[in-house]
Steps between C-alpha positions, in 0.01 A plus 500: 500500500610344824448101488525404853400096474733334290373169387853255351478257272817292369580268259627166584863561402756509758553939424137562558469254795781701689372852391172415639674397807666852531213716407246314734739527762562904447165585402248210595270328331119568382218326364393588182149545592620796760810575285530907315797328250610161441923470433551195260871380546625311168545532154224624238369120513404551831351823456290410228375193759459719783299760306275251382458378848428807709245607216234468710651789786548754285833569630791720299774222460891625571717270373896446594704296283637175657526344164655522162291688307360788689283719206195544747716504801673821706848420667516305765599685814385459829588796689265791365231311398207715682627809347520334162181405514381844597668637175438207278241588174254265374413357190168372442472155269190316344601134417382318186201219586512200238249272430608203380279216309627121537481322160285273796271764496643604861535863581822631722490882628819678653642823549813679326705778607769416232387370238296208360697247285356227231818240455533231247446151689633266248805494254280651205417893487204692605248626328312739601169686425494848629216731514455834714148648634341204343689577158735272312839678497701227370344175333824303596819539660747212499728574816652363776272684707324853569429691815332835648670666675457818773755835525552335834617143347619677161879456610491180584404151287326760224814692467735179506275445139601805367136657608493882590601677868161717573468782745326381833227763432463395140118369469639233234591128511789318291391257264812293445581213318767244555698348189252580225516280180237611347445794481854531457651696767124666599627670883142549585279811543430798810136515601303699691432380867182429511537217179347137539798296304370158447758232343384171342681198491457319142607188423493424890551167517787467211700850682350486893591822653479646894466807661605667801440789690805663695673139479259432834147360326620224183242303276562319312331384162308811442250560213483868541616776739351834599711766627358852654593706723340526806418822668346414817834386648722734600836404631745781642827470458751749714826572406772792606512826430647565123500113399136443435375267259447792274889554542588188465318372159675856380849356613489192425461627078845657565671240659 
């Protein structure tokens, strides 16, 4: 597919500043709301902003890595970029959508494409009630923390806790937790897709927790979480030919 308005976006660091100055100058510069592609120049922060940003176009999202870490990002070179976009293949994401419930009372939405986290907020352990479709799945988990987590985000904070790497077109999520006392050493579970996981915070006031989605969206002092995934977002994600996301949660097992 030939992608002949090229909106750029850049992150603030000095790298992506000057990239952006290069591509604009080679290749121009688009609005989104005319744009066929938009070219995020950073690191996989970045991308993970910009896709959350430019949800409302529509727009498949070619990243080149400016930054240091560079999962959801292609190489950055600025010579062939309208043939590499021709060639590039897509991969087609749903993000995670927590709810989460204030022990005000106070209700805080936000969208994942990683993963969404529950952290301890005080110097005592979590603990945790988890259920699943409305189902209580574990009465309590003492923990650092716990978090759900997408194929797209599985390599990144869920696999730094020891969760699983799953295949981009897996229709799972990773339920990970982080530091578990109790049960001892419990690594969490694999559920389908379509789950409703709902965590309570017990003893909230005594062991305050927070949660974040996609460390963009924080609250803190939360009385319960619910994390789903949410199908009627779509965010594309382009990448070369041969190093796919597909490709690359494969690799990065054998690294």
């Amino acid at each position: 597919m030939a992608f002949a308005r090229i909106a750029f976006t850049a992150s603030p660091a000095p790298a992506g500043q000057e990239a952006l100055r290069v591509l604009t100058a080679r290749y121009g510069q688009c609005d989104p709301a005319r744009a066929d592609v938009v070219v995020a120049l950073g690191g996989d922060g970045f991308m993970l902003q910009t896709l959350h940003e430019m949800q409302g176009f529509g727009l498949p999202v070619y990243g080149m890595n400016c930054g240091t870490v560079g999962f959801l990002m292609n190489t950055y070179q600025p010579g062939d970029l309208p043939d590499r976009l021709s060639q590039a293949e897509e991969a087609v994401i749903n993000p995670l959508r927590m709810t989460a419930t204030g022990t005000d009372g106070s209700e805080t939405r936000a969208l994942a494409v990683n993963e969404v986290s529950l952290l301890r907020a005080g110097p005592q352990a979590a603990k945790l009630r988890i259920s699943v479709d409305g189902r209580v799945r574990l009465e309590e988990l003492v923990c650092d923390g716990a978090l759900v987590a997408t194929p797209a985000g599985s390599t990144a904070y869920n696999y730094s806790a020891h969760g699983p790497i799953l295949p981009i077109g897996a229709d799972v999520l990773a339920l990970t937790a982080m530091a578990a006392f109790r049960p001892r050493r419990w690594r969490g579970a694999l559920l389908p897709k379509t789950a409703v996981v709902r965590f309570e915070v017990l003893e909230a006031d005594k062991r305050p927790v927070m949660a974040d989605a996609d460390s963009r969206h924080s609250v803190r002092a939360v009385a319960a979480v619910e994390v789903a995934s949410e199908p009627g977002v779509r965010h594309r994600i382009l990448f070369d030919p041969g190093h796919g996301l597909e490709e690359r949660l494969i690799n990065e097992q054998f690294v």
